[in-house]
FIROZA-243661 format. One record per residue (C-alpha): x, y, z. Coordinates in steps of 0.25 Angstrom, whole numbers, padded with zeros to 4 digits, always signed. Example, Ala and Ser with C-alpha at 12.3 -4.5 7.8 and 13.67 -1.06 7.14 Angstrom:
<nodes>
+-------+-------+-------+
!     x !     y !     z !
+-------+-------+-------+
! +0049 ! -0018 ! +0031 !
! +0055 ! -0004 ! +0029 !
+-------+-------+-------+
</nodes>
This chain:
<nodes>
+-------+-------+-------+
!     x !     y !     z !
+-------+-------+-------+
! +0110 ! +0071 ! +0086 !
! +0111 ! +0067 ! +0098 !
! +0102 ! +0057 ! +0105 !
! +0102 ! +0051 ! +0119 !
! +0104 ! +0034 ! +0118 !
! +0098 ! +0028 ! +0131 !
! +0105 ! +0015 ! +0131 !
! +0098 ! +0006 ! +0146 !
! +0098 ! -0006 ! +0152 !
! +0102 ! -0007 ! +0166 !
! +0100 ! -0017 ! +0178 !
! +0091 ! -0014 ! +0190 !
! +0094 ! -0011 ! +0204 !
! +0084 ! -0007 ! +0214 !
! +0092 ! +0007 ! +0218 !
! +0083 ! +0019 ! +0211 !
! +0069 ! +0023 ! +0213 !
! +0059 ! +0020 ! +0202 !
! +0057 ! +0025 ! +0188 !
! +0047 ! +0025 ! +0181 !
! +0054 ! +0014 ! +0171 !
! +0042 ! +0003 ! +0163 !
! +0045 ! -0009 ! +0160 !
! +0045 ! -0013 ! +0145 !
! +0043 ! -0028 ! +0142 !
! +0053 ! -0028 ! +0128 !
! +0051 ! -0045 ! +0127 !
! +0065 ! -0045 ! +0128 !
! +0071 ! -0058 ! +0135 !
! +0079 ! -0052 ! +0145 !
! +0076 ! -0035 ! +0145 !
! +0063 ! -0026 ! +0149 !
! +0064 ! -0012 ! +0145 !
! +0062 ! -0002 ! +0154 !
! +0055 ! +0013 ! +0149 !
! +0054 ! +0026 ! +0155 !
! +0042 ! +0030 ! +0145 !
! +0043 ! +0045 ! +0144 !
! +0057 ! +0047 ! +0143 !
! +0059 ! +0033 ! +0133 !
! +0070 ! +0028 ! +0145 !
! +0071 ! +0014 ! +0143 !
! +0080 ! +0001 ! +0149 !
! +0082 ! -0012 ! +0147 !
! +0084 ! -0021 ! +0159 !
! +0084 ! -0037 ! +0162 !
! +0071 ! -0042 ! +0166 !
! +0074 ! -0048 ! +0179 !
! +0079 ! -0034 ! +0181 !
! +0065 ! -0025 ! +0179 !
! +0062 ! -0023 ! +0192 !
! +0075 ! -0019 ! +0198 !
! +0077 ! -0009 ! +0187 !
! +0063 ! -0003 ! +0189 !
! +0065 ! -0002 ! +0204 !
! +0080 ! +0007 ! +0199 !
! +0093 ! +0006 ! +0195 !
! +0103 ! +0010 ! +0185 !
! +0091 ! +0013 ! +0174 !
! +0083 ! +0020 ! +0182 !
! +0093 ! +0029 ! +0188 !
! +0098 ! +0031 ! +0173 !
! +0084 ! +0035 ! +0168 !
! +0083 ! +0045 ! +0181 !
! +0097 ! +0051 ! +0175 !
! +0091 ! +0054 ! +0163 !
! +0077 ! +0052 ! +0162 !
! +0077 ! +0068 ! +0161 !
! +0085 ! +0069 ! +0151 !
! +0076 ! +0059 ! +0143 !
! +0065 ! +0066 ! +0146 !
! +0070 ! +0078 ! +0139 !
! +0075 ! +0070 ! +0128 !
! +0061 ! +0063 ! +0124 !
! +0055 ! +0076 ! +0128 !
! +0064 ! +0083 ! +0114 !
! +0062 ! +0071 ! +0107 !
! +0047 ! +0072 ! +0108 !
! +0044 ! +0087 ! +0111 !
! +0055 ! +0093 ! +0105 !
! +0057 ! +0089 ! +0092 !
! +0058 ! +0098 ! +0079 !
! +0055 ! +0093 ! +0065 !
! +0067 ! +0091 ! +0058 !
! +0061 ! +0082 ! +0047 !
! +0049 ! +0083 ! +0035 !
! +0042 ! +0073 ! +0027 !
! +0041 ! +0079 ! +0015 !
! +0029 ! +0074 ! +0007 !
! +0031 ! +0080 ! -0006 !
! +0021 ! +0072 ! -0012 !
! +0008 ! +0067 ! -0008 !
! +0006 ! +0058 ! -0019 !
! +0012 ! +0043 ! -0022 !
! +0013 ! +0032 ! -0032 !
! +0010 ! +0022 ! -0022 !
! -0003 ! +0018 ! -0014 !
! +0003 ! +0011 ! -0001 !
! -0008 ! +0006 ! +0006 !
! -0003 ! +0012 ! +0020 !
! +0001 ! +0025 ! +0015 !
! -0002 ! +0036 ! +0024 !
! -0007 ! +0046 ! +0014 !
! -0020 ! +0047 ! +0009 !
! -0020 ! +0040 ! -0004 !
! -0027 ! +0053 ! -0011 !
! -0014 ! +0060 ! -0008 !
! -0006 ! +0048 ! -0014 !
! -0014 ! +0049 ! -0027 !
! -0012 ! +0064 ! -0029 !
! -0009 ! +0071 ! -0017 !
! +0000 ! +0083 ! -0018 !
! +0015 ! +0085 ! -0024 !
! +0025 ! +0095 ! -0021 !
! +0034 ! +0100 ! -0032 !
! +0048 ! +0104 ! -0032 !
! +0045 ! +0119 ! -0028 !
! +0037 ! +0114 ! -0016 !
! +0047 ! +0104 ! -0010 !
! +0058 ! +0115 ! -0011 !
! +0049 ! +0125 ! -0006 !
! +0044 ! +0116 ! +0006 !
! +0058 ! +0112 ! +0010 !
! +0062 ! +0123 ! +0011 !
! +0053 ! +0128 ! +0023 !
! +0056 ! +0116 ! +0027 !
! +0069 ! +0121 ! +0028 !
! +0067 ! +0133 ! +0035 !
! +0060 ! +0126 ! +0046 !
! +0069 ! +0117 ! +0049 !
! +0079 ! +0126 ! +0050 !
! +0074 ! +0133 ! +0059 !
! +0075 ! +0124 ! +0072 !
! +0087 ! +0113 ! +0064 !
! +0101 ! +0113 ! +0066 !
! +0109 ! +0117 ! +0053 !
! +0116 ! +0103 ! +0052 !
! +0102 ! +0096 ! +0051 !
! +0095 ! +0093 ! +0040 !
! +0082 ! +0091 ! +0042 !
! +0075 ! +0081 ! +0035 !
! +0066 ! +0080 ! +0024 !
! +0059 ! +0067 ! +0020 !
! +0052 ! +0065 ! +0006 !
! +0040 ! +0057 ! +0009 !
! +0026 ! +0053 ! +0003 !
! +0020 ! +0049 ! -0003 !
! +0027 ! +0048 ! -0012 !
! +0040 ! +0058 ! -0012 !
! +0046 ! +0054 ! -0026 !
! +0035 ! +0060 ! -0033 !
! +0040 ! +0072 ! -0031 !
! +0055 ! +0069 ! -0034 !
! +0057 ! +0079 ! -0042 !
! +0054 ! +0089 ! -0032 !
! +0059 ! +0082 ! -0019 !
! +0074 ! +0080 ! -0025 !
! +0075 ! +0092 ! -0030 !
! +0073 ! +0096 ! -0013 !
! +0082 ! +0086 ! -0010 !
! +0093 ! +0093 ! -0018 !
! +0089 ! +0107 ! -0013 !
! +0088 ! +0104 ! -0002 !
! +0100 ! +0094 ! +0002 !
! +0107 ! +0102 ! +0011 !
! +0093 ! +0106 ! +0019 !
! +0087 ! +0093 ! +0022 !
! +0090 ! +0078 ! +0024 !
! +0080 ! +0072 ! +0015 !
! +0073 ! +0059 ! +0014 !
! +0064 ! +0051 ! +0005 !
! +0053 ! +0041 ! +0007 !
! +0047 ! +0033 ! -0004 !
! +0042 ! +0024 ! -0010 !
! +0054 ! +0021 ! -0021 !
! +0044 ! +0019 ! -0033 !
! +0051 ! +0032 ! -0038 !
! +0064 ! +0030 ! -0034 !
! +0073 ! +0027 ! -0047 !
! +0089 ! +0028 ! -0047 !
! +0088 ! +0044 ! -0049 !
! +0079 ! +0046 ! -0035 !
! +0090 ! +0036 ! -0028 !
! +0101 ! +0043 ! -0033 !
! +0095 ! +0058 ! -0031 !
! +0093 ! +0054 ! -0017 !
! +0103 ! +0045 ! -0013 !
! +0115 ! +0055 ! -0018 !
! +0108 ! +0065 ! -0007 !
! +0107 ! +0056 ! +0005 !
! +0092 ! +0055 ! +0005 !
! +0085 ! +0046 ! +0014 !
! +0076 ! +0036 ! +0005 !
! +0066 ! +0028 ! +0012 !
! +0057 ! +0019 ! +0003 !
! +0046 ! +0011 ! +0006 !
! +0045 ! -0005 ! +0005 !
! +0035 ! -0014 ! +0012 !
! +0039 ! -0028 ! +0010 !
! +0049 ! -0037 ! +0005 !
! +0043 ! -0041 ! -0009 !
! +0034 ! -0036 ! -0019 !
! +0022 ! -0044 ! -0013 !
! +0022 ! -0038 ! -0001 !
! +0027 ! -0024 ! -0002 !
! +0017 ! -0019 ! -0015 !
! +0006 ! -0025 ! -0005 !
! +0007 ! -0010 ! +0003 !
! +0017 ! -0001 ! -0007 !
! +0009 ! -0001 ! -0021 !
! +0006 ! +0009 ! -0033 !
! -0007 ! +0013 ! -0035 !
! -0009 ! +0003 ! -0045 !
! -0006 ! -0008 ! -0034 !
! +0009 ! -0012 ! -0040 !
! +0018 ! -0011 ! -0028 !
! +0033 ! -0007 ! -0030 !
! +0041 ! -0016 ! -0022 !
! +0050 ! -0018 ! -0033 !
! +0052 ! -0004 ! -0036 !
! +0055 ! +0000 ! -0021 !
! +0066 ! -0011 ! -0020 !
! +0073 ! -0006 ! -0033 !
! +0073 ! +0008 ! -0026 !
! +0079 ! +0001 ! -0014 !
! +0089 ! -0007 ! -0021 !
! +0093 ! +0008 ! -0027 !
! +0096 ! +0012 ! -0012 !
! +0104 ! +0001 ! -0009 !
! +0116 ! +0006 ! +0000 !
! +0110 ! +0019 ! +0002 !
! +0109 ! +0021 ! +0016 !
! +0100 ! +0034 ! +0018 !
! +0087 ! +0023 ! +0012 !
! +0076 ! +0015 ! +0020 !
! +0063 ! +0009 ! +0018 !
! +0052 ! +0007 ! +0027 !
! +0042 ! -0003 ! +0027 !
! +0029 ! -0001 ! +0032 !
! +0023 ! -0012 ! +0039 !
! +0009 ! -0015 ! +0034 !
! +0001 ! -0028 ! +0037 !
! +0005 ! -0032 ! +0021 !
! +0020 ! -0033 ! +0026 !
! +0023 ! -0038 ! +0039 !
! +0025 ! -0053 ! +0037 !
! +0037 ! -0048 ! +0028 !
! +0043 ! -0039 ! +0036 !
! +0055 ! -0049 ! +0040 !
! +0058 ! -0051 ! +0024 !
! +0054 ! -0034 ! +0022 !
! +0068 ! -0031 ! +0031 !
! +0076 ! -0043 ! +0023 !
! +0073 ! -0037 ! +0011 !
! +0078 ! -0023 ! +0016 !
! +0090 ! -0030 ! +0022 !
! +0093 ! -0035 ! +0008 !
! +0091 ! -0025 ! +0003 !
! +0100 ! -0016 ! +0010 !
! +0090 ! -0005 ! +0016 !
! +0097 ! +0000 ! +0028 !
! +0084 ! +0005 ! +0034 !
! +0071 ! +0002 ! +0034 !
! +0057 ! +0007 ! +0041 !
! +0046 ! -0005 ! +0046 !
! +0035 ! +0004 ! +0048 !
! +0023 ! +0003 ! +0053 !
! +0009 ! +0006 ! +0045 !
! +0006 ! +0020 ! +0048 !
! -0009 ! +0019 ! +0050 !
! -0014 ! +0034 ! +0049 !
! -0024 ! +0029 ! +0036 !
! -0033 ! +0019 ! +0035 !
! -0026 ! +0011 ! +0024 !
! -0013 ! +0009 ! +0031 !
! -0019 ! +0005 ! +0043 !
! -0025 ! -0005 ! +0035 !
! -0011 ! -0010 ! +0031 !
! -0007 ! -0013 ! +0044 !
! -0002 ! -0024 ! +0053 !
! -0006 ! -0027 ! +0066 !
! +0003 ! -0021 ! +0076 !
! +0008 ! -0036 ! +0081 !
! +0009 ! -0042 ! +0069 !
! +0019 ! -0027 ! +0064 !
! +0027 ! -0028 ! +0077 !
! +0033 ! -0043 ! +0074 !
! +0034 ! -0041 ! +0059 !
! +0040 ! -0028 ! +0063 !
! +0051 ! -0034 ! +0073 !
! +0053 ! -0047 ! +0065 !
! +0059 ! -0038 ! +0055 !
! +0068 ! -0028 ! +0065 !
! +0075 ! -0043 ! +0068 !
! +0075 ! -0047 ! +0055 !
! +0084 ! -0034 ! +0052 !
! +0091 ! -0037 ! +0063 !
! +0096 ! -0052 ! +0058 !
! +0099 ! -0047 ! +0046 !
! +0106 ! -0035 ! +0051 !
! +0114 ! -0046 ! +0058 !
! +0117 ! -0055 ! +0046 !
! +0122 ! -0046 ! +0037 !
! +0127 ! -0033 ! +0046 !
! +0118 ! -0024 ! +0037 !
! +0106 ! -0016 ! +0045 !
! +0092 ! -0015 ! +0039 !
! +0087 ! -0002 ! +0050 !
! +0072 ! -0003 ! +0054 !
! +0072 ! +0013 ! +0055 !
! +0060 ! +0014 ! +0064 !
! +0065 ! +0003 ! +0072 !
! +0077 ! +0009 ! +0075 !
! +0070 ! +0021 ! +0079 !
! +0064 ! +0014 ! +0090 !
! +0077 ! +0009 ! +0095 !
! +0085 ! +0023 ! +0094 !
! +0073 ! +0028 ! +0100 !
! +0074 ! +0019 ! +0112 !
! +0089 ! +0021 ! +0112 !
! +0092 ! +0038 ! +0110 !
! +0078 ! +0042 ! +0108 !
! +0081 ! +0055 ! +0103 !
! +0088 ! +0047 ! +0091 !
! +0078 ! +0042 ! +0085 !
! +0077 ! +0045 ! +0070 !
! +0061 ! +0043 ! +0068 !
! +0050 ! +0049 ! +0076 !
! +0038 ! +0041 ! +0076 !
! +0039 ! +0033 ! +0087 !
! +0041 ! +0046 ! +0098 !
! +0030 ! +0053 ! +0104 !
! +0025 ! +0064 ! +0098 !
! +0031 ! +0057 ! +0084 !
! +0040 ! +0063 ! +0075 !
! +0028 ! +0071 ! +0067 !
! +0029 ! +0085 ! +0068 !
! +0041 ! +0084 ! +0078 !
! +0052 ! +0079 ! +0071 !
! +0046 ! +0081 ! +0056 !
! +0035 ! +0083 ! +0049 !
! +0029 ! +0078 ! +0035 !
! +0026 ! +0090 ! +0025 !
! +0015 ! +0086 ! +0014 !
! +0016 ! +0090 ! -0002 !
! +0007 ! +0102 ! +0001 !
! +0015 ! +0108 ! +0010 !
! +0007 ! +0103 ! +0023 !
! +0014 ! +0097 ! +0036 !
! +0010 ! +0086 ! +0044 !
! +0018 ! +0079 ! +0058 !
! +0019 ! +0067 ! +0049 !
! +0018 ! +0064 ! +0035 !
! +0008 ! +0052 ! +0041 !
! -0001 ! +0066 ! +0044 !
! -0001 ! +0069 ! +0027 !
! -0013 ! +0060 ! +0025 !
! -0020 ! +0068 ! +0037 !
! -0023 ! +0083 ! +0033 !
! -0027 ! +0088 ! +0048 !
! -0013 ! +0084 ! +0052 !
! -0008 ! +0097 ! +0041 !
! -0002 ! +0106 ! +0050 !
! +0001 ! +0117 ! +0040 !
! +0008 ! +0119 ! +0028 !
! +0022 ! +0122 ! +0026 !
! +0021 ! +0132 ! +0014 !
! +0012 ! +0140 ! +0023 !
! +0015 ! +0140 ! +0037 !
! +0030 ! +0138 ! +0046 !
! +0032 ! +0123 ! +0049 !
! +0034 ! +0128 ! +0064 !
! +0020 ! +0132 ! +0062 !
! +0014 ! +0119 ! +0055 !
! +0022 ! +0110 ! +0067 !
! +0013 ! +0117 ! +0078 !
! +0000 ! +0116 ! +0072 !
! -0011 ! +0107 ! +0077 !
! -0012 ! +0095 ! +0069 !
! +0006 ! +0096 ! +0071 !
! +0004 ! +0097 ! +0085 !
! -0007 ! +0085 ! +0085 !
! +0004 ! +0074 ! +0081 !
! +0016 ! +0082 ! +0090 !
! +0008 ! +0081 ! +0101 !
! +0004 ! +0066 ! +0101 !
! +0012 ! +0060 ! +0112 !
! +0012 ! +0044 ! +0116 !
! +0007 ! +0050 ! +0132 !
! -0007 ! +0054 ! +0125 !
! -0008 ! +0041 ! +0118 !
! -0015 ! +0031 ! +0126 !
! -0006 ! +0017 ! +0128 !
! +0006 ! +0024 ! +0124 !
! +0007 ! +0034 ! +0137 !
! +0010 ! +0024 ! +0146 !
! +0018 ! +0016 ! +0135 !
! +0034 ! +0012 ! +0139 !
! +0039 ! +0014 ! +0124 !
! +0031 ! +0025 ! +0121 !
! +0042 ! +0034 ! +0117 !
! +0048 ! +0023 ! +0108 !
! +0033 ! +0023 ! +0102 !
! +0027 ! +0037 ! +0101 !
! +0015 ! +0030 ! +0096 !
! +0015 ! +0032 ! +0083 !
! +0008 ! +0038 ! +0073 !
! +0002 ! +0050 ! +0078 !
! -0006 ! +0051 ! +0064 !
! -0009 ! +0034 ! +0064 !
! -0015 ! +0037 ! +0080 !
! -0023 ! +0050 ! +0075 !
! -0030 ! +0043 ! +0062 !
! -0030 ! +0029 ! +0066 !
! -0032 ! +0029 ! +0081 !
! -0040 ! +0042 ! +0081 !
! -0030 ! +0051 ! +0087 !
! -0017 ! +0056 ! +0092 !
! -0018 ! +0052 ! +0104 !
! -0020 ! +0035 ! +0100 !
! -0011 ! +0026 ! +0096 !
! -0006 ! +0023 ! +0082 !
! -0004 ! +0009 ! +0076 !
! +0004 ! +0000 ! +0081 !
! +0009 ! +0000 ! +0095 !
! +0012 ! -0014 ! +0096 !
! +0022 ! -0012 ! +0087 !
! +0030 ! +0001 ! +0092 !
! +0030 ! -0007 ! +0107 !
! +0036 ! -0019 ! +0101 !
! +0045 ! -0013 ! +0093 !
! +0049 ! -0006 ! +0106 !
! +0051 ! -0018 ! +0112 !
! +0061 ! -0023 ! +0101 !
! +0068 ! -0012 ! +0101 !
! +0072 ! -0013 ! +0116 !
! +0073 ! -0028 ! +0113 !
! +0084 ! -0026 ! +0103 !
! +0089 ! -0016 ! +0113 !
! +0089 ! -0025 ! +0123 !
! +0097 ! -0036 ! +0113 !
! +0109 ! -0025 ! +0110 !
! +0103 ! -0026 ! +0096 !
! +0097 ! -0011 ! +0095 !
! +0108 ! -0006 ! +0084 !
! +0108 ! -0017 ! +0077 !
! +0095 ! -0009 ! +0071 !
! +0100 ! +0004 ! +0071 !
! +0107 ! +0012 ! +0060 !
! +0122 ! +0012 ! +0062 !
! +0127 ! +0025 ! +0069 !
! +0113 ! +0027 ! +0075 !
! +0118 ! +0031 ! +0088 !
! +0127 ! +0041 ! +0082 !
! +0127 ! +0056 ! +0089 !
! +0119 ! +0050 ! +0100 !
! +0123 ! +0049 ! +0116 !
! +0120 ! +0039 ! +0128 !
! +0114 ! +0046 ! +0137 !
! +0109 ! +0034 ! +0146 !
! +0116 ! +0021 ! +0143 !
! +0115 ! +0010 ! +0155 !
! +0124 ! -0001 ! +0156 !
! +0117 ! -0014 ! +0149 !
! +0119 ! -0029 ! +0150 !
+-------+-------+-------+
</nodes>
């Protein structure tokens, strides 16, 4: 891969016309940021400095060099993309009953199953799609999600062992069913594992993630996570939900400990009623939210051992060598129906695996129709062309393409349409702002994964003080 890294911060000079440059407040002590919105050019200058380097200068006279060239390159990331990834919902079924979850808990209780000959069956169209626009030393990739996937164990390893040399496949869970023979099937073949934990202790975290009997399984998710210890293709994400928030320091101390070298804080997704009803208000989510980025960051300093806030860091790479950025929900149009889509145990595809609980969002079926075909359809083209310019209050935002105001299917159902906001914008313009904080500090890879930058090049680096 290879990605552009735009490294800025520059002194000012009265020596250059204007440029259409917006001043960022970042509530730093010392820096503002400056953004060119449409093409995500950014700077970092002292404050004393703002109007000398609005009036022109170095940054500006760099961002005339190249504000072409970064025109094109957002224009690909945004308009140009072809899927090169699949949830694979083999199941719609699941032994818990989270109260966020975003399928319909009619399809949890006995929705649809694929059996082995179907998994096989689909991933192999699966296969002949991709390869049709994928170069041969890429693996696409497939990620087993949910529901719940490892109901269908038996069918989804034996994919994963037909299928190894064809996809890069992941799994997400919620670890119930994860015993020593799932670790060792999955682990032997490099398989990404994400699991699923929402607090630090049994109190807090079976208050969201519960049978359907009401017992939660903390106890069982942190023996399948002491079974991954030292493996280094695991995560877990944590959803951030109104239960959990004053514990979201002690949530990433307990990952530290326990040796997870990656983690997800997400945010509720609020496309159902019940999860909206889990979650916090968006003030009260950006400082629990940030507490806990420091909090990683001190014990990242103490010990010399990084605990990765995945969707965090995405924000940063994104700010830093957009087209390097590893998820694809905070771009406008998002990920879904771009860059992957989510297949459903019938055979339908939706833009997102958020879109499964929705059925006007099926764009066809797989065993029916070419994928090509199912990608153009309407209700694909709904979500693939919702853009933060038709969104009102995001169209003239700075950090709109560090944003992409998420989530098309949360704006269509909570908000009433694709051309709202979702949830929580006070958050993604905070967490905006702490990124190009951190930035500012010289302290962006210290929440980085190690190597990130590899296979990337500067393209527009400005001497910085």
């Amino acid at each position: 891969m290879t990605a552009a890294i735009r490294r800025v911060e520059a002194e000012g000079s009265a020596t250059s016309p204007r440029a259409p440059l917006q001043p960022f407040d970042i509530g730093h002590a010392t820096h503002v940021a400056v953004v060119e919105p449409d093409t995500a050019f950014w700077g970092l200058v002292r404050k004393e400095r703002l109007a000398d380097t609005l009036a022109g200068g170095e940054l500006l006279d760099a961002f005339r060099a190249k504000a072409a060239a970064f025109a094109r390159e957002m224009e690909m990331l945004r308009f140009r993309l072809k899927p090169s990834a699949v949830y694979f919902n083999p199941t719609a079924r699941c032994n818990l009953n989270c109260s966020y979850c975003y399928i319909p808990e009619d399809m949890r209780r006995s929705g649809a199953q694929m059996d082995t000959a179907a998994v096989l069956a689909a991933l192999d169209r699966l296969d002949a799609y991709f390869r049709g626009h994928m170069p041969p030393e890429r693996l696409p990739q497939v990620i087993f999600h949910g529901a719940e996937p490892l109901l269908a164990r038996k069918a989804i390893f034996a994919a994963i062992a037909a299928y190894g040399d064809r996809f890069r496949f992941g799994v997400q869970t919620n670890a119930t069913l994860l015993d020593d023979a799932a670790v060792s099937f999955l682990t032997a073949r490099g398989v990404g594992i994400g699991l699923s934990l929402d607090g630090p202790i049994a109190a807090v975290a079976d208050r969201t993630r519960r049978r359907w009997s009401g017992r939660g399984v903390f106890d069982r998710v942190v023996r399948a996570i002491d079974r991954l210890d030292g493996y280094p293709g695991f995560n877990v994400i944590c959803t951030m939900t109104a239960q959990n928030l004053p514990h979201l320091v002690a949530m990433v101390e307990f990952l530290h400990r326990h040796r997870v070298p990656a983690c997800m804080l997400n945010v509720t997704r609020c496309t159902l009623p019940a999860a909206r009803s889990q979650r916090g208000d968006d003030d009260s989510v950006w400082r629990a939210y940030l507490a806990a980025l420091e909090r990683t960051h001190a014990l990242y300093r103490v010990s010399g051992r990084k605990l990765v806030v995945a969707n965090f860091a995405n924000i940063l790479i994104a700010i830093l060598a957009p087209t390097a950025r590893r998820l694809m929900c905070d771009i406008s149009p998002c990920g879904g129906g771009r860059s992957f889509f989510a297949l459903a145990p019938n055979g339908d595809l939706f833009p997102c695996s958020e879109f499964i609980g929705l059925p006007a969002f099926a764009g066809g079926n797989l065993f029916r129709q070419p994928v090509e075909e199912i990608l153009d359809s309407p209700p694909f083209r709904l979500v693939t062309g919702r853009t933060v310019e038709d969104v009102a209050g995001c169209r003239t935002c700075p950090v709109r393409h560090f944003c992409g105001s998420p989530c098309p299917a949360e704006a269509h159902e909570m908000n009433g349409g694709m051309t709202q906001k979702g949830a929580f914008c006070r958050f993604y313009e905070e967490q905006a702002r702490y990124a190009l904080r951190v930035i500012a500090d010289g302290r962006h890879e210290d929440f980085l994964w190690d190597g990130w930058d590899a296979g990337t090049e500067a393209t527009c680096t400005i001497g910085s003080t």
